[in-house]
ROBA-848341 format. One line per field, with one value per residue (C-alpha): residue in one letter; residue number from 1; x, y, z. Coordinates in steps of 0.25 Angstrom, whole numbers, plus 5000, padded with zeros to 4 digits. Layout:
N
rest [A_...]
nr [NUM_...]
east [X_...]
north [Y_...]
up [Z_...]
! end
This chain:
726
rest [X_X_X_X_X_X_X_X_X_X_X_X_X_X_X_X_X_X_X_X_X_X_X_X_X_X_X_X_X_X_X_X_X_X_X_X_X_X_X_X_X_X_X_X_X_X_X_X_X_X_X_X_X_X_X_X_X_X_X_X_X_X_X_X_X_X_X_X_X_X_X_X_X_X_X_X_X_X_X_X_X_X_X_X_X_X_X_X_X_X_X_X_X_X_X_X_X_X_X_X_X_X_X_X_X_X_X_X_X_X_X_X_X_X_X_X_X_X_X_X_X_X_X_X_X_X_X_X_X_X_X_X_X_X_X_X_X_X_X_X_X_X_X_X_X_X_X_X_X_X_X_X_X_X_X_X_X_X_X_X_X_X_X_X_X_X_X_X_X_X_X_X_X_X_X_X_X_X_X_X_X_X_X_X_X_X_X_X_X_X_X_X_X_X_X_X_X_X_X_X_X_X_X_X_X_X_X_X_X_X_X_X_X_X_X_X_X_X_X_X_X_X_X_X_X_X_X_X_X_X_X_X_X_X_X_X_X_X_X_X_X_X_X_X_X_X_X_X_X_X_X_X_X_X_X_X_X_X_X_X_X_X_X_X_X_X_X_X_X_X_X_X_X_X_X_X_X_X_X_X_X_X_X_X_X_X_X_X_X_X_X_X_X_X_X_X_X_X_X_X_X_X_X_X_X_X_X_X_X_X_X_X_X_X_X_X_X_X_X_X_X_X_X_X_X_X_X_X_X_X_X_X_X_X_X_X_X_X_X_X_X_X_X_X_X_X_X_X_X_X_X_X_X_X_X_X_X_X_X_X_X_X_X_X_X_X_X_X_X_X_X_X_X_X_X_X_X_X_X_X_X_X_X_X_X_X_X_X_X_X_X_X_X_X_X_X_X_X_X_X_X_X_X_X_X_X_X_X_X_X_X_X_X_X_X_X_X_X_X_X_X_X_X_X_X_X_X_X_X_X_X_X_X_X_X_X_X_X_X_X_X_X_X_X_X_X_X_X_X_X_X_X_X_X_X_X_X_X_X_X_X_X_X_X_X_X_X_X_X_X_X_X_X_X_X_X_X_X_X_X_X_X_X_X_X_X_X_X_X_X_X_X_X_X_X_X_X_X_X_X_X_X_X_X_X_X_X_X_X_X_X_X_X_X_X_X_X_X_X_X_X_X_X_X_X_X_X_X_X_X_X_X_X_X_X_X_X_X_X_X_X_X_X_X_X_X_X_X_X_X_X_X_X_X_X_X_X_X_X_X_X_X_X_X_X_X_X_X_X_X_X_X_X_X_X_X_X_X_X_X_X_X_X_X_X_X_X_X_X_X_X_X_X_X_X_X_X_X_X_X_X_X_X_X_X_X_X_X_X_X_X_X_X_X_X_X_X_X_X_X_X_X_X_X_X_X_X_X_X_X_X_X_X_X_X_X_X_X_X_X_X_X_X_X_X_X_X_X_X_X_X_X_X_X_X_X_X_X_X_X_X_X_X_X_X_X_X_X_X_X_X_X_X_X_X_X_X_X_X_X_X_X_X_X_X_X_X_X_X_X_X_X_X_X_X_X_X_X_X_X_X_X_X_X_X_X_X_X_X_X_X_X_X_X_X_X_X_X_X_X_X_X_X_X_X_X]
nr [1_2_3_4_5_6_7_8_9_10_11_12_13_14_15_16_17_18_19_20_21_22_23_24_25_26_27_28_29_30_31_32_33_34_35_36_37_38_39_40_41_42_43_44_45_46_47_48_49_50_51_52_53_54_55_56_57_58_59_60_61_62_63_64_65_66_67_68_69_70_71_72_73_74_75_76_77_78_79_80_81_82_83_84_85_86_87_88_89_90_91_92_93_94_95_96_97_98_99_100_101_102_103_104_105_106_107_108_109_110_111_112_113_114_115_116_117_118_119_120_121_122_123_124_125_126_127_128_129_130_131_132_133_134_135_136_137_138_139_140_141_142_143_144_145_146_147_148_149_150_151_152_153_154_155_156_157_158_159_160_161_162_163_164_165_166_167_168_169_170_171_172_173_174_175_176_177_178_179_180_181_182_183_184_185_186_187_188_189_190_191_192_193_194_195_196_197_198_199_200_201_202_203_204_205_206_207_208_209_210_211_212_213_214_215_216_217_218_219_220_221_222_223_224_225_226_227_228_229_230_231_232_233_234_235_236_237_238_239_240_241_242_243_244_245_246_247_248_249_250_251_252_253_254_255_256_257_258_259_260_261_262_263_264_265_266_267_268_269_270_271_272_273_274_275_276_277_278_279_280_281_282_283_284_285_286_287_288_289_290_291_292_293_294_295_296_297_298_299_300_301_302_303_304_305_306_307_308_309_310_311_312_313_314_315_316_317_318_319_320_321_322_323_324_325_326_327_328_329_330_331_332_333_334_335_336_337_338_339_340_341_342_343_344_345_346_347_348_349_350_351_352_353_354_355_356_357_358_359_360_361_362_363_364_365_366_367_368_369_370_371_372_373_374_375_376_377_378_379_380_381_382_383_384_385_386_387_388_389_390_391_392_393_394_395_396_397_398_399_400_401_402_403_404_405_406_407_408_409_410_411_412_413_414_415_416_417_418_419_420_421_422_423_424_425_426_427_428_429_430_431_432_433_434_435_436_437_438_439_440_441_442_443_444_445_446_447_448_449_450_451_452_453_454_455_456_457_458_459_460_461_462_463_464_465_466_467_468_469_470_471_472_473_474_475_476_477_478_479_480_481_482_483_484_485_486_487_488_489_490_491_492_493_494_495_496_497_498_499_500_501_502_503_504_505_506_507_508_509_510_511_512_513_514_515_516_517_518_519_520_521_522_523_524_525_526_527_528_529_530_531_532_533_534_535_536_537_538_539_540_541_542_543_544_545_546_547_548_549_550_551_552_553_554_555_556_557_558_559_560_561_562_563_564_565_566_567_568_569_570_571_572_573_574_575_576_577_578_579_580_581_582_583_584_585_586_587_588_589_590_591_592_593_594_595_596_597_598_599_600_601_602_603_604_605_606_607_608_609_610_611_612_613_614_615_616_617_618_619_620_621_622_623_624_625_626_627_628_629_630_631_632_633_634_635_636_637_638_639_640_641_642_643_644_645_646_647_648_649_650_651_652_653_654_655_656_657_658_659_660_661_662_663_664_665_666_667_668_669_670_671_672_673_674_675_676_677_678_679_680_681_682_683_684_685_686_687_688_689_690_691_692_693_694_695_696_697_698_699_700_701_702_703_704_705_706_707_708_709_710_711_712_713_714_715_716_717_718_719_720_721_722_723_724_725_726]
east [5040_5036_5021_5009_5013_5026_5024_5015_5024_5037_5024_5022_5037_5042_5031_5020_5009_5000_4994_4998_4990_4984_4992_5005_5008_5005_5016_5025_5025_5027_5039_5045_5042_5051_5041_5042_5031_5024_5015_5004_4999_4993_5000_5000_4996_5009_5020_5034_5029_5028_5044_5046_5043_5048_5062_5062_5057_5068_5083_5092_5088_5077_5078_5069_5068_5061_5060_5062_5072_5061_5053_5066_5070_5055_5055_5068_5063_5051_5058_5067_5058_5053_5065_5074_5086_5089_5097_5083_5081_5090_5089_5099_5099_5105_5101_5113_5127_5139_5140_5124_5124_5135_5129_5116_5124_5129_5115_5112_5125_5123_5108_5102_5095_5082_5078_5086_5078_5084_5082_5082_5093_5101_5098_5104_5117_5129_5134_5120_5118_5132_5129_5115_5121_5128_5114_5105_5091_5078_5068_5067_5057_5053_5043_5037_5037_5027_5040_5046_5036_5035_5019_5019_5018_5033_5042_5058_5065_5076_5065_5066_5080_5076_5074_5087_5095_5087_5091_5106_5106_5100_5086_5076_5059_5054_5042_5036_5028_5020_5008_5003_5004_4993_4994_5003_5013_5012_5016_5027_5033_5033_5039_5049_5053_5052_5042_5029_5028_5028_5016_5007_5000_4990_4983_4973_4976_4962_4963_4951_4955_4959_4950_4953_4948_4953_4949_4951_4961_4961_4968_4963_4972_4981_4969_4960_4972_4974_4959_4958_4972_4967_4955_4965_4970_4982_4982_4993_4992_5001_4999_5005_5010_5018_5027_5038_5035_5022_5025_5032_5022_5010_5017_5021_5006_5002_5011_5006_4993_4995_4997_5008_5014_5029_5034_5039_5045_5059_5065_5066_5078_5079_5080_5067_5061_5062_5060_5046_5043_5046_5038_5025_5027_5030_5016_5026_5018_5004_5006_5016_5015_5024_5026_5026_5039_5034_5024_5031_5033_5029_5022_5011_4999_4991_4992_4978_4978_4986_4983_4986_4990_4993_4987_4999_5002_4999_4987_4997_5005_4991_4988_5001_5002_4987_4991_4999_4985_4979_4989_4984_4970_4965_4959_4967_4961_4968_4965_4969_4970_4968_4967_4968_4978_4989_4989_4992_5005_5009_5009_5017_5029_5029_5032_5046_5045_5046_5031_5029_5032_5023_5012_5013_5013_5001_4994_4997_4991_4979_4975_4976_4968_4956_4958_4958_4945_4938_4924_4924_4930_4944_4947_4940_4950_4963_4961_4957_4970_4979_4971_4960_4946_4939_4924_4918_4906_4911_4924_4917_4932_4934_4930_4922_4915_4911_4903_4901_4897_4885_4887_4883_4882_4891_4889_4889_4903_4909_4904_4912_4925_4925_4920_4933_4944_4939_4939_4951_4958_4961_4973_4971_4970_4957_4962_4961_4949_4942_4947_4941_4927_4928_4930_4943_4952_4964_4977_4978_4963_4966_4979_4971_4960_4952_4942_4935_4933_4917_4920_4927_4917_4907_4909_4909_4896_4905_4917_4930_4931_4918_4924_4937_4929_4920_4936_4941_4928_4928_4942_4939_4926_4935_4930_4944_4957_4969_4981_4991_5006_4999_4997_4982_4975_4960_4958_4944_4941_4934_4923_4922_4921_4909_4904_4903_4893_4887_4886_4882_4881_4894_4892_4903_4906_4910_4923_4928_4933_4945_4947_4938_4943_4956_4959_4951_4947_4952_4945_4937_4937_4924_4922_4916_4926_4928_4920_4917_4912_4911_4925_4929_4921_4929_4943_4940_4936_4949_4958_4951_4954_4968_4970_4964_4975_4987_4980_4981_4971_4963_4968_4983_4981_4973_4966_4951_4954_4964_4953_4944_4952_4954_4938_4938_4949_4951_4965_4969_4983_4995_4999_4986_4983_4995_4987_4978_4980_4987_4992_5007_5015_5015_5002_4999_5010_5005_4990_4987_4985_4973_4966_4969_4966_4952_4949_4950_4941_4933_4933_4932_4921_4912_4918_4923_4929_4940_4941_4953_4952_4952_4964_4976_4989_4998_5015_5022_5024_5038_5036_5051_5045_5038_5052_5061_5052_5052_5068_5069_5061_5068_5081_5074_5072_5064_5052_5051_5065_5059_5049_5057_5067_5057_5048_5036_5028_5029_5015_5016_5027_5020_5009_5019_5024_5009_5006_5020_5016_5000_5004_5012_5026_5033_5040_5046_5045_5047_5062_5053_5043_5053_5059_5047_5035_5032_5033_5019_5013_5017_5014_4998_4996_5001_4990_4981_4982_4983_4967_4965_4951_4958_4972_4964_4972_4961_4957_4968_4972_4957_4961_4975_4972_4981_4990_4996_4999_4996_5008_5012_4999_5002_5018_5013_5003_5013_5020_5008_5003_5017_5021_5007_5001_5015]
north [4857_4856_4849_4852_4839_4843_4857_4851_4839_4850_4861_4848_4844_4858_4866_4856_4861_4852_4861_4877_4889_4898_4899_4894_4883_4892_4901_4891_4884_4895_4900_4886_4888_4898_4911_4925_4925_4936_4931_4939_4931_4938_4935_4922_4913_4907_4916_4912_4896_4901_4903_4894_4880_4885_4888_4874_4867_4874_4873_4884_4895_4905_4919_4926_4941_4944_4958_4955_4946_4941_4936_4928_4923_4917_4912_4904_4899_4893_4888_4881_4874_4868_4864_4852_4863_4877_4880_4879_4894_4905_4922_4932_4947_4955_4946_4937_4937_4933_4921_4917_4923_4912_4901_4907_4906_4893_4885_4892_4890_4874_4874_4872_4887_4886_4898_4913_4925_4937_4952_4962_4969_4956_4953_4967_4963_4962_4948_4942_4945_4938_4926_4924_4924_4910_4905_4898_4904_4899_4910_4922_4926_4941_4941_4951_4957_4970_4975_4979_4989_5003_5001_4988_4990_4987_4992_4988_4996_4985_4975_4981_4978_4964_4963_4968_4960_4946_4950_4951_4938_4931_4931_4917_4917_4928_4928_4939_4938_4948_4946_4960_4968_4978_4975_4989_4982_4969_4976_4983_4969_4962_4977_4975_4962_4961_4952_4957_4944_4936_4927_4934_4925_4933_4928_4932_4943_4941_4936_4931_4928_4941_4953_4968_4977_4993_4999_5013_5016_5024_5028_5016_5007_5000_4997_4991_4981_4976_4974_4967_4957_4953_4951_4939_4932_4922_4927_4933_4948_4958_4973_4981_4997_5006_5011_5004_5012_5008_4993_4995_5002_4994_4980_4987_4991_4976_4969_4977_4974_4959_4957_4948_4957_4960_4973_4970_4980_4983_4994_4981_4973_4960_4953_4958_4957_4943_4939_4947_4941_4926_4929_4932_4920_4911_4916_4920_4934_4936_4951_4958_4974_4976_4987_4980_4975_4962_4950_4952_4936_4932_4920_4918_4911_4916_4932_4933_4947_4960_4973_4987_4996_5007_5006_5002_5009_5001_4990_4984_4983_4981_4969_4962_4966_4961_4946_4943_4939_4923_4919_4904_4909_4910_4924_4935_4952_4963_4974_4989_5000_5014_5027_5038_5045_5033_5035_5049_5047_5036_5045_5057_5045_5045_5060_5061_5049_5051_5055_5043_5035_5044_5042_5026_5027_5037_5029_5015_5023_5028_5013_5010_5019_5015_5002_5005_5016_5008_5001_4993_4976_4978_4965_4971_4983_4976_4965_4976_4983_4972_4972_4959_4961_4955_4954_4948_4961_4957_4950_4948_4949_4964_4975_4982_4970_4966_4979_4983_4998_5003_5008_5020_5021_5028_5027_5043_5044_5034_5040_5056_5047_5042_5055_5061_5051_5055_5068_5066_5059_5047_5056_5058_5050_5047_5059_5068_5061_5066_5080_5081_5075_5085_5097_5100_5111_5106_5110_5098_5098_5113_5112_5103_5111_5099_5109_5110_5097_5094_5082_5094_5092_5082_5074_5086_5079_5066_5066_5062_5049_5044_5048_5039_5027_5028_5030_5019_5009_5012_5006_4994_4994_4994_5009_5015_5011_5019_5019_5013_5016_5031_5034_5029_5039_5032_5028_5022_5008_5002_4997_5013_5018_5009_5014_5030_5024_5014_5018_5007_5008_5007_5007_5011_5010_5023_5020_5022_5034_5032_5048_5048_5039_5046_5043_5041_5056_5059_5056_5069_5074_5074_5058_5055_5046_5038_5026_5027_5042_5040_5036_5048_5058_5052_5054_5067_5069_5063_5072_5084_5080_5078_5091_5100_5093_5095_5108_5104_5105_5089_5087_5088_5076_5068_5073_5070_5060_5050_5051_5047_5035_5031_5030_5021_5011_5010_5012_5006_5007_5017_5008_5009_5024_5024_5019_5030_5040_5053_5046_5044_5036_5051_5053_5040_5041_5055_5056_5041_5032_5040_5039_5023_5020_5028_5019_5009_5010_5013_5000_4994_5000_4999_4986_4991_4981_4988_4986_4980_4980_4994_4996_4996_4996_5007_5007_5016_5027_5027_5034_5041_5053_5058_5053_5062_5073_5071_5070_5083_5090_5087_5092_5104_5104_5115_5109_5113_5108_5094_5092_5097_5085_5074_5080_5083_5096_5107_5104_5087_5089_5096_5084_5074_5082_5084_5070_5069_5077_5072_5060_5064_5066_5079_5087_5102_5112_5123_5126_5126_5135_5147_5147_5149_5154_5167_5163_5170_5160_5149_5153_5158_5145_5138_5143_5142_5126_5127_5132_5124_5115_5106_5106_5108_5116_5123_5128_5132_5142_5146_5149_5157_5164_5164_5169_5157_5147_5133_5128_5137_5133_5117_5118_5125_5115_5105_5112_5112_5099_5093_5103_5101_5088_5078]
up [4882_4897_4897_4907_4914_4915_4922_4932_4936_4938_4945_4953_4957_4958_4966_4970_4964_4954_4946_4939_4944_4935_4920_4927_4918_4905_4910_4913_4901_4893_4901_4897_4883_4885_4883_4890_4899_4907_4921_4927_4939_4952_4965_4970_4955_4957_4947_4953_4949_4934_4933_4945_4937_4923_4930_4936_4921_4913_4910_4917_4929_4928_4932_4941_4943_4953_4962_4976_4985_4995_4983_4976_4990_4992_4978_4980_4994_4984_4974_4982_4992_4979_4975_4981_4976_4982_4971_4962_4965_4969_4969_4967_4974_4982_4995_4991_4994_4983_4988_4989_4973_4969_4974_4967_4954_4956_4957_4943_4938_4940_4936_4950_4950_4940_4948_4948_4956_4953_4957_4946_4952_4954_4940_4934_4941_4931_4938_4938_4923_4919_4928_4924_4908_4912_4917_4909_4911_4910_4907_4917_4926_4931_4942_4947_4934_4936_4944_4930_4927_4933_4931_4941_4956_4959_4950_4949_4938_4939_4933_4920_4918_4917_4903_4899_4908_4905_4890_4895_4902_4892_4887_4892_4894_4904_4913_4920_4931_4939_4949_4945_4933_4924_4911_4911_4918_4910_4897_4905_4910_4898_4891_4899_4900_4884_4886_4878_4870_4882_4885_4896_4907_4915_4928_4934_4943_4952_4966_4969_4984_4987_4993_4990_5000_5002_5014_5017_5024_5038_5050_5056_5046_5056_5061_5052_5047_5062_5064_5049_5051_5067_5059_5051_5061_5057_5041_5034_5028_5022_5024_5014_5018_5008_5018_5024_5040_5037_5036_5049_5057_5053_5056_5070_5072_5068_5079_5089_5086_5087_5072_5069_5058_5053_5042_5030_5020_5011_5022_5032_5031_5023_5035_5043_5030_5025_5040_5041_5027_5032_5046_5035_5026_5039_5047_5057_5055_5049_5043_5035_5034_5021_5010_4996_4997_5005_4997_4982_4980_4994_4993_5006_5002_5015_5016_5019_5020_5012_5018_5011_5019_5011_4995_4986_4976_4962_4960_4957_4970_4978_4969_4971_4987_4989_4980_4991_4999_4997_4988_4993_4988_5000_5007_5005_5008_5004_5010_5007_5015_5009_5008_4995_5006_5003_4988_4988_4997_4989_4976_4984_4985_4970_4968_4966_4956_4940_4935_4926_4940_4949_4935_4936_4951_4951_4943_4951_4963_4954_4951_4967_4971_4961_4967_4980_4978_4971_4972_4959_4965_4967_4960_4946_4950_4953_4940_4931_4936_4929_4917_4922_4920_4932_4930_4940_4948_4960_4966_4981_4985_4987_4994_4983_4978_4992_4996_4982_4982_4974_4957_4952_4936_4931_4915_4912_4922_4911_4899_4906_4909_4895_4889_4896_4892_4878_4879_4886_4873_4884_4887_4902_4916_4925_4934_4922_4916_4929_4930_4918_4921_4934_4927_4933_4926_4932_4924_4916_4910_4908_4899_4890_4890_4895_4902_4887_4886_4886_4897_4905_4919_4914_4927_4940_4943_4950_4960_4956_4963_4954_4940_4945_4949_4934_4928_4937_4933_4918_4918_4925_4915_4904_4898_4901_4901_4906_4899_4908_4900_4901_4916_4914_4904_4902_4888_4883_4881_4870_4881_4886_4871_4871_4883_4878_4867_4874_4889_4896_4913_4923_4935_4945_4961_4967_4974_4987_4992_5002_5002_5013_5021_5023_5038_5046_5053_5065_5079_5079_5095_5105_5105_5092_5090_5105_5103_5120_5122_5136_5135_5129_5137_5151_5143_5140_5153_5159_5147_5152_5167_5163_5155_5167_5177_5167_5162_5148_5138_5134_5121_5126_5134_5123_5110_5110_5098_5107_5118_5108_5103_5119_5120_5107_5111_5126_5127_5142_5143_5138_5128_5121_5124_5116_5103_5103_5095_5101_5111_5110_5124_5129_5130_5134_5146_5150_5152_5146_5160_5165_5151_5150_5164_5160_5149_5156_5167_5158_5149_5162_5168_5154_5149_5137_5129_5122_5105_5104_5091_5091_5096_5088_5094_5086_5088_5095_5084_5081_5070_5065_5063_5074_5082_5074_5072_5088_5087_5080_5089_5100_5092_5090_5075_5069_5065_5051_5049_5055_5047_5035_5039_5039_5025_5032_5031_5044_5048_5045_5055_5065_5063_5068_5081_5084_5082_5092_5104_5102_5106_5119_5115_5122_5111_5111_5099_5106_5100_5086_5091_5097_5083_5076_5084_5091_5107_5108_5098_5103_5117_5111_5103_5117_5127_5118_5116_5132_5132_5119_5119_5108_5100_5088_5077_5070_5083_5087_5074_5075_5089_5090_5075_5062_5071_5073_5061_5060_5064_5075_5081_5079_5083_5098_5098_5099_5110_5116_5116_5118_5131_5136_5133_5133]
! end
């Protein structure tokens, strides 16, 4: 039996450390009592070390499952520099040749190797399950363990295969470790593993150091995250996006603006990838823009900063992502960035999927966006998520809890939700459960004859969003639970029962409303938006003198809304006229040198001091659209059959050629016009753009009369702008 005394001296020899952190020794010890055990610890309380000192304490090798090759390779790295002998630990995967896998074997064969890292796939693999026979093992280990479950954020059906094939190697202990799982995906862990006897160790899943803030997220969004990491200087931060073009673009953006920043995500190859990865953990770079594939098992104490550009799409996933930040303890924010809008593109990707996957991944999405619309601490929120109460009134390290909003009492609100879930027999989800409250004779109320019921419209008098946010709050408050193994129907608690007889006051905070926000609106013409009126009054004057010499009218030269963004930034040179919007190197080339050469006289002669912080420099768009919806227009493609080729809609494909000949490419669509347009339409619709005061679309149908369709209108419009203005 392996004393206290014991397990410090060998955590002392092996890793340096005098002491254990958190219920490290328990979980050790009773691995080498030879026990299953099952490890909940948040990111960074120090998992890996609770297999890592046991392998090295017992007879024989131990084998580690783990999910990525990054993650083994780093671990290895660890466990050797620890170690006066490579051969102490070694991986098996597809990264290795024949020749690499033998000499692999050899060290375990002899009894160097205490540790084995291997993928599930390579684990599966005939040859790997006869060799591992021969080998004497120790216990096994499967980390990231929440990946087994199709409720966890990161699910690998290969993972549940792990069971059967440790039963056909030979069964030892097993320890399961995850840094983030609800207590749905616990039981479904230890299910599967065939482990529900196993001993349970449970951290704490609070991070004190850690900041949550959401922000809404606008058109400005490039923006706001250069103004907030120049605002950083010398720290290290993550930005997460969900899209791989994303992840590209936005680290493009970054450099250009001066910050030192490098992409990272599972389309790249290995090479670029594992170099970009060791820039960021060498502080060669200070930023990395990544989708999730980058940070599972990175160990950088000093990411001062995770960024969500996008909203994730579990709670999950958000609070793994934002545990990479102040693993050392030290500061670390995690801002979000978001925006209802996201969500519902992220649940159009599930379509196509089978319906209990779209359920789980509908309701993952639900539980984010409570989180992220919410005005209730987000620590209370994220804790009460993975099944801990956090009691504290206020964390003072959260958005919400540092400009707490006002409560309103909302006692009789609870009473109607719980009044409903009874009437509803607990049957039904929260969407329902407010349809009903709303009155709404929707087919599903109809067909059970809901309509009848007595509770049928008792809550018309509140908005939706309210009767959320009391549904949201009860479950936090304990009066309601949701039925997790069935898609979240609410069920009453014992407290909530209690609080029909005995109401007793709750209060709740009315949550934010990021429908609004949407973008931000667009620049509105006539100088409301131009932060130098005078500015804008002289480029008007100067696009009108313009227009009259090349008889065009204004806005072809320049809309109202790009002459309003040169009277707000001061562009002084082509290459920034370039950065305002509408205004594509065309443009810029064609009409742009009298405008520049304006502005800055005028800076000059006013001693303006022009906000650079304003200014973001964008990339040149290269976006693969726009050039082969270019490419095919100049093949002469009809372009119905062009927008049927690239998925889009006719009119979302007449968005982007607009958005191509706005910003001063020539194109021709006159071969697409002869084949579908009466000569004297187009001709009509021309001349009257010619004499036009604006481009303005509803004006223009008002104008010509119905005609002329909406699209017939828009397509000579193009003509137009692209014969007259490029």
């Amino acid at each position: 039996m392996t004393t206290k005394n014991d397990l410090t001296a060998a955590l002392k020899k092996h890793f340096g450390f005098d002491t254990f952190k958190g219920n490290q020794e328990a979980i050790i010890k009773n691995l080498l009592a030879g026990n299953d055990t099952f490890v909940l610890m948040p990111t960074g309380g120090g998992k890996s070390l609770c297999y890592q000192l046991p392998s090295l304490l017992s007879e024989g090798t131990a084998v580690v499952i783990s999910p990525l090759i990054a993650l083994m390779k780093n671990q290895v790295d660890a466990m050797r520099n620890f170690s006066e002998e490579d051969g102490v630990a070694h991986f098996i995967n597809s990264s290795l040749n024949k020749a690499s896998i033998d000499l692999v074997k050899e060290d375990i064969l002899s009894g160097k190797t205490k540790l084995l890292y291997v993928a599930p796939e390579s684990l599966t693999k005939e040859e790997n399950i006869e060799f591992l026979k021969q080998v004497k093992i120790s216990f096994y280990a499967v980390d990231e363990a929440h990946c087994i479950s199709e409720w966890g954020h990161d699910f690998r059906p290969e993972y549940r295969r792990i069971r059967p094939i440790i039963n056909e190697i030979g069964s030892r202990p097993l320890i399961a470790l995850t840094a983030t799982a609800t207590p749905k995906v616990q039981q479904d862990i230890q299910k599967n593993l065939g482990m529900n006897d196993a001993s349970v160790f449970k951290s704490s899943f609070n991070r004190p150091n850690l900041y949550y803030e959401v922000r809404p997220k606008t058109q400005n969004v490039d923006k706001d995250i250069i103004k907030y990491i120049k605002s950083q200087p010398g720290k290290s931060g993550i930005i997460y996006c969900l899209s791989r073009k994303k992840v590209e673009e936005l680290a493009e953006t970054l450099k250009v603006n001066g910050i030192n920043a490098l992409p990272y995500h599972a389309g790249m190859d290995s090479n670029t990838r594992t170099h970009n990865q060791d820039a960021f953990l060498l502080e060669e770079v200070d930023v990395i823009v990544a989708t999730i594939a980058f940070g599972m098992g990175i160990d950088k104490p000093d990411v001062r900063f995770v960024i969500h550009y996008d909203i994730p799409k579990s709670l999950e996933g958000y609070y793994q992502e934002t545990g990479r930040a102040g693993r050392d303890g030290g500061e670390g924010q995690c801002i979000t960035f978001y925006i209802n809008k996201d969500l519902q593109k992220l649940e159009k990707f599930m379509q196509g999927k089978p319906i209990a996957e779209q359920e789980i991944g509908k309701q993952l999405l639900l539980e984010t966006a409570a989180y992220a619309e919410s005005s209730v601490c987000r620590r209370k929120l994220l804790l009460h998520y993975f099944g801990e109460e956090y009691t504290e009134e206020n964390c003072g390290n959260c958005d919400n809890c540092l400009n707490p909003k006002k409560q309103v009492e909302a006692q009789d609100m609870l009473c109607a939700v719980l009044d409903t879930v009874i009437a509803l027999k607990e049957r039904f989800k929260a969407d329902h459960v407010i349809d009903v409250l709303m009155g709404k004779e929707t087919s599903e109320i109809l067909s059970y004859n809901q309509d009848e019921l007595e509770v049928f419209g008792c809550g018309q008098g509140e908005d939706e969003k309210k009767w959320a946010t009391v549904i949201r709050q009860a479950l936090i408050a304990g009066y309601l639970d949701k039925d997790i193994e069935n898609y979240g129907l609410l069920k009453i608690t014992k407290a909530g029962h209690e609080f029909l007889k005995h109401p007793v006051s709750f209060k709740i905070v009315q949550d934010n409303d990021f429908d609004e926000i949407e973008e931000e609106a667009p620049m509105k013409g006539g100088g409301v938006c131009a932060v130098d009126p005078v500015l804008y009054a002289i480029l008007k004057d100067l696009r009108k003198k313009i227009a009259k010499k090349l008889e065009l009218p204004p806005y072809v030269i320049f809309q109202d809304p790009s002459l309003e963004a040169m009277a707000t930034t001061y562009p002084v040179t082509l290459d920034e006229l370039q950065n305002i919007p509408g205004v594509g190197a065309g443009k810029a080339k064609r009409y742009g040198e009298e405008f520049v050469k304006l502005i800055k006289r005028h800076c000059e002669e006013n001693e303006i001091e022009r906000p650079e912080d304003l200014r973001v420099r964008t990339v040149a768009n290269k976006s693969k659209l726009k050039v082969s919806i270019i490419q095919g227009i100049d093949r002469k493609i009809a372009l119905d059959e062009l927008a049927e080729s690239k998925g889009l809609e006719f009119s979302d494909l007449l968005d982007e050629v607009e958005a191509i000949v706005y910003s001063g490419t020539k194109i021709h669509i006159d071969y697409f016009l002869d084949e579908v347009m009466d000569e004297d339409h187009v001709e009509d619709i021309f001349d009257y753009f010619k004499e036009a005061e604006s481009d303005d679309l509803e004006a223009a149908i008002e104008e010509l009369g119905r005609e002329y369709t909406e699209e017939e209108i828009r397509l000579v419009r193009i003509k137009f702008l692209s014969e007259m203005g490029n």
